[in-house]
C-alpha positions in Angstrom: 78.6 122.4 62.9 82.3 122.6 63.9 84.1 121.0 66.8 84.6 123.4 69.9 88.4 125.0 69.5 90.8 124.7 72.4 90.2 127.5 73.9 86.6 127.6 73.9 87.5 124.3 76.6 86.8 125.6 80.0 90.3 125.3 82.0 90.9 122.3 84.2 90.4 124.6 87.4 86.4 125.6 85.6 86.1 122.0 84.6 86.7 120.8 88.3 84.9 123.5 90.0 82.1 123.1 87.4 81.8 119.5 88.2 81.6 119.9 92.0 79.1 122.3 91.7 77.2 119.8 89.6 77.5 117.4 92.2 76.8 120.1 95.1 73.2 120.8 93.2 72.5 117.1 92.5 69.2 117.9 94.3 68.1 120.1 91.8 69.0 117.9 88.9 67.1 115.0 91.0 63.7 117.2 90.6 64.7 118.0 87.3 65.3 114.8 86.0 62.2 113.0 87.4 62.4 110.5 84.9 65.5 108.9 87.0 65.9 107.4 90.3 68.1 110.2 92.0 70.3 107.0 93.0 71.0 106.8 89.8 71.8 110.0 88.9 73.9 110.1 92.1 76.0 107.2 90.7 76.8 108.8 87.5 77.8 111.9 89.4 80.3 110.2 91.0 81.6 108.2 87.5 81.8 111.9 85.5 84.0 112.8 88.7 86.4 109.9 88.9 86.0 109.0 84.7 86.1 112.2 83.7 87.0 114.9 85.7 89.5 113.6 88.4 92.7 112.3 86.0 95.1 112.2 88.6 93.0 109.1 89.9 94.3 105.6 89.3 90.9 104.4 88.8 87.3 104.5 86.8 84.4 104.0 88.7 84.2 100.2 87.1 88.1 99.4 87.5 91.5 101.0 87.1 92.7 103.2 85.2 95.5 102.0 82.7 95.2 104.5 80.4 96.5 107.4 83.0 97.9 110.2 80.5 100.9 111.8 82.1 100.4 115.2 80.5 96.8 115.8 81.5 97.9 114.3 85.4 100.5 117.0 85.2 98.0 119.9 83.5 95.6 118.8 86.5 98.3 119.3 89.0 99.5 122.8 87.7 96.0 123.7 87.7 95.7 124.2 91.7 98.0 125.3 94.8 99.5 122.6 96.8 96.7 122.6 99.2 93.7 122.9 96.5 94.9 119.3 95.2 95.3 118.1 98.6 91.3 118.8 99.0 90.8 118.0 95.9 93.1 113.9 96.1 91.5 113.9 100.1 87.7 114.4 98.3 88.9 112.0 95.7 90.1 109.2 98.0 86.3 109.7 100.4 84.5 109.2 97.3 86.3 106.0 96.3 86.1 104.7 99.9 82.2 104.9 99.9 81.9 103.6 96.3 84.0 100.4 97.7 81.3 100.0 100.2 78.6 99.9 97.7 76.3 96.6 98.1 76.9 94.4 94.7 72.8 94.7 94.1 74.2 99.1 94.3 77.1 98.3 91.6 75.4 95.9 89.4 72.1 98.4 89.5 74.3 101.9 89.1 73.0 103.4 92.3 74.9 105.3 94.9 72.1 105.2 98.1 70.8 108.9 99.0 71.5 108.9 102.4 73.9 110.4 105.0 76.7 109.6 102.9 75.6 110.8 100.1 74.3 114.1 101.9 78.0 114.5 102.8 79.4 114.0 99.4 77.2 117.2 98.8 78.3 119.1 101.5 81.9 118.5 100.6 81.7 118.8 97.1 80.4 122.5 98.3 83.4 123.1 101.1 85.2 122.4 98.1 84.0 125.0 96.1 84.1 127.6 99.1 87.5 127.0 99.6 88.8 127.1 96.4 87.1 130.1 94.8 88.8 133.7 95.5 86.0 134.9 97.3 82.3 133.7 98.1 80.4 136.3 95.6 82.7 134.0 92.6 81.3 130.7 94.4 77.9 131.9 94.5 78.0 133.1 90.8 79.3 129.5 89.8 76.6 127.7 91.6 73.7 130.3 90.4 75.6 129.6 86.8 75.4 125.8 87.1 72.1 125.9 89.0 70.6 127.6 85.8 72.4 125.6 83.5 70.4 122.9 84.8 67.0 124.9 85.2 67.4 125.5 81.3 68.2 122.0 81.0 71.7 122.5 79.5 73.1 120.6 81.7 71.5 117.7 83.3 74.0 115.0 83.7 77.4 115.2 82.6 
């Protein structure tokens, strides 16, 4: 089997919009993936978005990033309007806030707590996707995309 070429990579802008729709439908990977506390799968939600997916971020979701790379920052960047990464650094920055307020039983565990704050994660990561995409019949098709992805079990967790 051969390694994936560069351009069969989705873009930065799929990548990130692809991620937040995962996050969006975390509910339907929850039912999915039974075998799983959804707090858990919460939690590595949020590390695939800050380890991952977010690279202008100076940190991981264990510590700080001191491996930043420049280039891919600067891809990242060139990859949305002004006001896309402004939503997208303002997103970045909530999720890092409510991770810091994670009880050290939630760290040492890996769970992120399904609750309000979690339920607004969700609801952002959708805004997000609202925003973002040219018009709402392209947002739906993402989600129904990413929704069956993880119906088919092709993508379950990043």
């Amino acid at each position: 089997m051969s390694a994936k070429s560069e351009s069969d990579q989705p873009s930065v802008r799929e990548h990130v919009l692809d991620a937040l729709a995962l996050i969006h439908l975390s509910a339907v990977v929850f039912v999915k993936r039974s075998d799983m506390p959804p707090e858990q799968i919460a939690y590595e939600l949020l590390r695939y978005w800050l380890d991952d997916v977010y690279s202008p971020g100076i940190r991981y979701m264990d510590g700080y990033k001191g491996d930043r790379s420049p280039t891919e920052v600067a891809l990242f960047e060139e990859s949305f309007t002004e006001e896309e990464f402004a939503w997208l650094e303002r997103f970045n920055r909530f999720l890092e806030l409510r991770i810091d307020r994670l009880r050290p039983a939630e760290r040492e565990e890996e769970q992120f707590p399904i609750k309000d704050t979690w339920n607004g994660i969700v609801r952002d990561a959708g805004n997000l996707i609202a925003l973002m995409e040219p018009d709402r019949y392209t947002g739906k098709a993402r989600l129904d995309r990413v929704r069956s992805e993880i119906n088919t079990r092709a993508r379950l967790l990043p």
